[in-house]
C-alpha positions as CSV (number, residue, x, y, z in Angstrom):
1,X,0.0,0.0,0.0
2,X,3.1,2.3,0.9
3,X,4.5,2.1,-2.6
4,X,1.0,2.9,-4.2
5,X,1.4,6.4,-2.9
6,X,4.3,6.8,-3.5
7,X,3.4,6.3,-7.1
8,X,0.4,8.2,-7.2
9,X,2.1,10.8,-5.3
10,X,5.0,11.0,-7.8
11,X,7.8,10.3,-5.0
12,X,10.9,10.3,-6.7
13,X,14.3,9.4,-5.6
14,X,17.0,12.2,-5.6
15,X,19.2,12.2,-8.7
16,X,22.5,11.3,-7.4
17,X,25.1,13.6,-6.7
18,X,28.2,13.4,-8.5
19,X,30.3,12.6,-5.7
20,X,27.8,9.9,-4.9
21,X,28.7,8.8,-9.0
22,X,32.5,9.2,-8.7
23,X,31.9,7.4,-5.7
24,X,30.0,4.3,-7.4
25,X,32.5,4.5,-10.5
26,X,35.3,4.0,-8.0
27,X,33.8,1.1,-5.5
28,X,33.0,-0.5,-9.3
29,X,36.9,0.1,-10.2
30,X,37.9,-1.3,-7.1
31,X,36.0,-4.5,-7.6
32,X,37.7,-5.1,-11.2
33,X,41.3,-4.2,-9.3
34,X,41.0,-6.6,-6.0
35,X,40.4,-9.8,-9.1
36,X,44.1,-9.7,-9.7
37,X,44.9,-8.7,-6.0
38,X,46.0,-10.7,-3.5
39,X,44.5,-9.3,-0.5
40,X,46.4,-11.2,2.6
41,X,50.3,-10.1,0.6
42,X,48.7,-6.2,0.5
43,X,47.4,-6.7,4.4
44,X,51.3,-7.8,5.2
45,X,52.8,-4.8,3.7
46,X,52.0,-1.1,4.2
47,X,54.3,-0.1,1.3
48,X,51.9,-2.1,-1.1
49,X,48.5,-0.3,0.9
50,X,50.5,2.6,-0.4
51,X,51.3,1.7,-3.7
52,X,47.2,0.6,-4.4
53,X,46.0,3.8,-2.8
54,X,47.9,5.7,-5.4
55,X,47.0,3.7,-8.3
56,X,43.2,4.3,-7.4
57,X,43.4,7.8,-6.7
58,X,45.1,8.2,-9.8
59,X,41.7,6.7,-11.4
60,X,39.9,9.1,-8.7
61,X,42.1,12.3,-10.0
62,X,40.8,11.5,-13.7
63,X,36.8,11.3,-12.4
64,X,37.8,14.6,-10.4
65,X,38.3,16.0,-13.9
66,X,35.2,14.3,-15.7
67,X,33.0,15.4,-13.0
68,X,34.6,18.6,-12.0
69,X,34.8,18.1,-8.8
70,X,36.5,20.3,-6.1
71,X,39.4,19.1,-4.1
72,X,36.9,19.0,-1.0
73,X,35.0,16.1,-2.8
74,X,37.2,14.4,-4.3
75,X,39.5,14.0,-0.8
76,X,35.9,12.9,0.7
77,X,35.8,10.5,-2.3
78,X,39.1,8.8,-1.3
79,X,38.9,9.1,2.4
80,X,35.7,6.4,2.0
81,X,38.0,4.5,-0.3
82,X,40.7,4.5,2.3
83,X,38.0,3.9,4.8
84,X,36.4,1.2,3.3
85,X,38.8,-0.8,1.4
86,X,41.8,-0.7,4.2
87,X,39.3,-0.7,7.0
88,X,42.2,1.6,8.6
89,X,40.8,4.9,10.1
90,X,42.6,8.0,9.0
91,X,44.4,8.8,11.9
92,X,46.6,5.1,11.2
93,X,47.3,6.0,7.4
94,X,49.0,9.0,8.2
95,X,47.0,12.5,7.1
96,X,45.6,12.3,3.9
97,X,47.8,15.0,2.6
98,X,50.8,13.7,3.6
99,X,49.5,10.4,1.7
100,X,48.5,12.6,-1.2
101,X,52.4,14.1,-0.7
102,X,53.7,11.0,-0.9
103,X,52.3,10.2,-4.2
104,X,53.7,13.0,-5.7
105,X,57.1,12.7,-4.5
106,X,57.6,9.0,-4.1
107,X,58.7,7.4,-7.8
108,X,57.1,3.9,-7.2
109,X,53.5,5.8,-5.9
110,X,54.1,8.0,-8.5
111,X,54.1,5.3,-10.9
112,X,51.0,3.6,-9.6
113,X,48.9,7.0,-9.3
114,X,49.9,7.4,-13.4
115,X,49.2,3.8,-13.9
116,X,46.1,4.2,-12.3
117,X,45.1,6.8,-14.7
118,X,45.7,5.3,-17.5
119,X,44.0,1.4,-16.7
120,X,40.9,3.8,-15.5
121,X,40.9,5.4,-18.5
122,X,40.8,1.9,-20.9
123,X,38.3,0.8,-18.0
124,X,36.4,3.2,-18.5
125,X,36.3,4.8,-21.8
126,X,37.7,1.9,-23.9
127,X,35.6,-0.6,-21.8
128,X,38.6,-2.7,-21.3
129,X,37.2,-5.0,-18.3
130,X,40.3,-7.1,-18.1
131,X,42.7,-3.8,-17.8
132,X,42.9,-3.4,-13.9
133,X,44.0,-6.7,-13.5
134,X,47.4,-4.6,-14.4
135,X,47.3,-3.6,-10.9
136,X,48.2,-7.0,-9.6
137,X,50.5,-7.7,-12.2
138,X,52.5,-4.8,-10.7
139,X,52.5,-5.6,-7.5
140,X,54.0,-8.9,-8.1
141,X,56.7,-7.4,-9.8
142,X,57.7,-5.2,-6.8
């Protein structure tokens, strides 16, 4: 009976935000990347967290652009990924600018936030499903 109303009272749903579509977009990313992951060897080793925080805020930095977010949402957007994916509250990872610091200056992050770029670009755009895969094939090599 509740939905009737709703219907005949022309209750629509919000149309998403586009944080809350960045945000979808990423969790959907994230999903492709953890395939080719192994998540125990990334728990072990905080340099590895590191290096797959970079590579998916570099696919975060290129949906900042699409979207034209500001740098207020897109740091929400990756402190939920951080949150959610490293179950690690913020205040254990280090601030998120010295994170975001670190990925700028460090040549391996660098490397994995440019990666990360580029495989969520064929992802996305070139619907290359098998492309984040790359991610693990990376990590095994370092």
């Amino acid at each position: 009976m509740h939905k009737l109303f709703e219907r005949l009272l022309g209750k629509h749903t919000p149309e998403p935000t586009p944080v809350d579509k960045v945000h979808r977009i990423i969790d959907r990313f994230t999903t492709a990347t953890h395939a080719g992951v192994d998540a125990e060897d990334i728990g072990r080793y905080p340099h590895k967290q590191r290096k797959v925080m970079a590579f998916h805020f570099g696919a975060l930095e290129y949906l900042t652009r699409e979207y034209n977010l500001e740098e207020t949402e897109e740091l929400a957007v990756f402190v939920m990924f951080v949150d959610r994916y490293f179950n690690l509250p913020i205040t254990e990872t280090g601030s998120i600018s010295e994170l975001l610091e670190s990925f700028e200056s460090n040549v391996d992050e660098q490397e994995f936030l440019e990666a990360g770029i580029d495989v969520f670009k064929r992802w996305h755009e070139q619907n290359e499903r098998r492309a984040p895969l790359q991610l693990g094939a990376m990590l095994q090599r370092r």
